[in-house]
C-alpha angles and dihedrals in degrees: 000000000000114000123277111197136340134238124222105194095201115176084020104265102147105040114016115224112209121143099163090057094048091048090046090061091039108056097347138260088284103063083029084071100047091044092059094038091060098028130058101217099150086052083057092051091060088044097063097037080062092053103271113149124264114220087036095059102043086053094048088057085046087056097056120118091246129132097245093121085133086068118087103214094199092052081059094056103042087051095041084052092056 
């Protein structure tokens, strides 16, 4: 079926992006804080509103020399796939 319309969710009505917040529930603001500071995760999400692929960016991020050892990669992406 070819597409019809297309929705811009400007201002984020329809699907909240929050990453701090989820992070902030996940492993807390702490390690939040040190996670952002190492990894550029807002830099990705332009990315892929510019097409980037998804998987492959995310894994890219995963593979940074940053200490986020405490952050299980894989938990991300099965919640994120949800």
């Amino acid at each position: 079926m070819p597409v019809q319309a297309v929705v811009f969710d400007i201002g984020r009505v329809l699907i909240g992006w929050d990453p701090e917040g989820f992070y902030d529930r996940v492993i807390g603001p702490d390690a939040r804080a040190r996670l952002l500071a190492q990894v550029p995760l807002h830099a990705m999400n332009l990315g892929l509103d510019r097409g980037d692929p998804w998987l492959a960016s995310v894994t890219a991020l995963a593979d940074l020399p940053a200490d986020h050892s405490y952050l299980d990669i894989p938990a991300f992406l099965r919640r994120q796939a949800d």
